[in-house]
N, C-alpha and C positions, 0 to 999 in steps of 0.2 A: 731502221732497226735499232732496239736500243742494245749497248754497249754496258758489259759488267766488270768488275772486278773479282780477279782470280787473284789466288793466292797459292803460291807451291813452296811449299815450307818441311820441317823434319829433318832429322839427322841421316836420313836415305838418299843416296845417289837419283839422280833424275832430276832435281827440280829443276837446272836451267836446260839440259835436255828437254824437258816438254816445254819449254818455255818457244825453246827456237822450232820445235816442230808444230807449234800452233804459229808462229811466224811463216814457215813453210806452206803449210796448209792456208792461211790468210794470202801468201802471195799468186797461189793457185788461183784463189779465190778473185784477183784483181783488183787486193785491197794495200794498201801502202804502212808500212811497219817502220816504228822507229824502234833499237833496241840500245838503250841506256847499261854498260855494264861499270856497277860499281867494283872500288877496291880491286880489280883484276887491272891489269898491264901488257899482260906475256898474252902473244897472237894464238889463239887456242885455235884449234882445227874448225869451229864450226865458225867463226871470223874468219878464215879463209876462205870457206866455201863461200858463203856469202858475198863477199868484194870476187870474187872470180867469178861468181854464177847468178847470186840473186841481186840485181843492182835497186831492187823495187825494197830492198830493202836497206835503210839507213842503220850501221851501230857506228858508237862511240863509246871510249874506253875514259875512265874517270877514276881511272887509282895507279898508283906510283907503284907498284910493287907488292908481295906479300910479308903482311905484318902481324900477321894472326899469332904469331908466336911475341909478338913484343908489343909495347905501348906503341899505338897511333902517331905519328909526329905531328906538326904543327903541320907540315905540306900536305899529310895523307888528308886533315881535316879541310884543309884550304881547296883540295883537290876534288874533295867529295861532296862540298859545300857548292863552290862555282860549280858542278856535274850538274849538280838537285836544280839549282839556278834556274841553268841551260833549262832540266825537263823540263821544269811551272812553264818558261817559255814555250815550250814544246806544246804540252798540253793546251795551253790557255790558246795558242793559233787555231787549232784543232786542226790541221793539217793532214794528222795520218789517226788511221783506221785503227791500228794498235800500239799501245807505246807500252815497253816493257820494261821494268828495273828490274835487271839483272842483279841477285845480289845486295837487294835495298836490305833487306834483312840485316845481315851482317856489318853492314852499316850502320843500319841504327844500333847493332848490340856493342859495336864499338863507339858509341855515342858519336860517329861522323857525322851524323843526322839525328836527329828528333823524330819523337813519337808524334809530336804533333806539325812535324813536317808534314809527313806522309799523314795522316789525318786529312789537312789542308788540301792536299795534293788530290786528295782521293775526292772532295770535295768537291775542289775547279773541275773535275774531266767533263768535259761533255756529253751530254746524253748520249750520243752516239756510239763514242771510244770506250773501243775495250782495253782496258789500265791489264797489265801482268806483274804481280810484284811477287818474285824469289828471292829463298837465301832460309838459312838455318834464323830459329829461335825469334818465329814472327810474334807480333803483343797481341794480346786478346781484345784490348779497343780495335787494335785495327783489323783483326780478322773477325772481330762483327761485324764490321763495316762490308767487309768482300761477300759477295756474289758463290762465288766459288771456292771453296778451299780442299786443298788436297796435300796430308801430309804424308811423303815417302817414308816409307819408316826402316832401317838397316836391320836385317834379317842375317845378313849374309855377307861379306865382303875378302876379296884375295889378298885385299893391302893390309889386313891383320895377319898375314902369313909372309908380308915382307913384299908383298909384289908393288911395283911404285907405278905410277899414274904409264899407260902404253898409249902412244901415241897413233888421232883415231880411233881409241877405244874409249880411255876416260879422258884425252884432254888432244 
């Protein structure tokens, strides 16, 4: 079966939500999932579930902390540089069924990564593998490249009325 590249990208809640529920939906399926998440740290509630329920699926966390509000340090880039690394190795084995960058977007708008990383990247995957690349403010080279693109777009949100991320809800 061949394997495409999706994109879930925009300013609207959901992209890494569908990201891990096509992860779900794939391990139903009896296919093997790698999930890459950039720039993130803190054990968010769907990395839980997963190391206590779904073990057919592999993530790794590849950021230091949240920096969105300040310049990048030298470690966030070092962090997110060996991350990318890791994936080319990832993908080039072909290994697993799905491998998804969690958040690659955001990475590259923080210059952690190049455009012509994920270019590249998009390139090696194997006929097979289906690539997942989220995060806010994807580039138009690379979402011609994707298969699939879907952007969530903010309609609506409670955290403009002060409500902060609820645990199992948004994080």
């Amino acid at each position: 079966m061949k394997g495409f590249v999706h994109a879930y990208t925009g300013n609207g809640k959901g992209k890494s939500t569908a990201a891990f529920g096509l992860a779900m939906r794939a391990v139903g399926a009896g296919k093997r999932v790698f999930v890459a998440q950039f720039v993130k740290e803190m054990k968010y509630s769907e990395i839980t579930c997963i190391e206590q329920y779904l073990p057919q699926i592999e993530t790794k966390q590849f950021g230091l902390g949240c920096f969105i509000r300040k310049e990048p340090s030298v470690e966030d880039i070092q962090a997110a540089r060996q991350g990318f690394e890791e994936v080319v190795g990832i993908v080039k084995d072909d290994r697993y069924d799905i491998v998804i960058l969690d958040e690659v977007f955001i990475a590259l708008y923080f210059q952690l990564l190049t455009e012509e990383d994920i270019i590249e990247l998009i390139k090696a995957k194997p006929e097979r593998m289906e690539l997942v690349l989220t995060g806010r403010y994807a580039t138009e080279p690379i979402l011609a490249m994707c298969d699939l693109v879907t952007e969530m777009k903010e309609v609506k949100h409670y955290y403009t009325q002060g409500v902060l991320s609820r645990k199992g809800i948004d994080c």
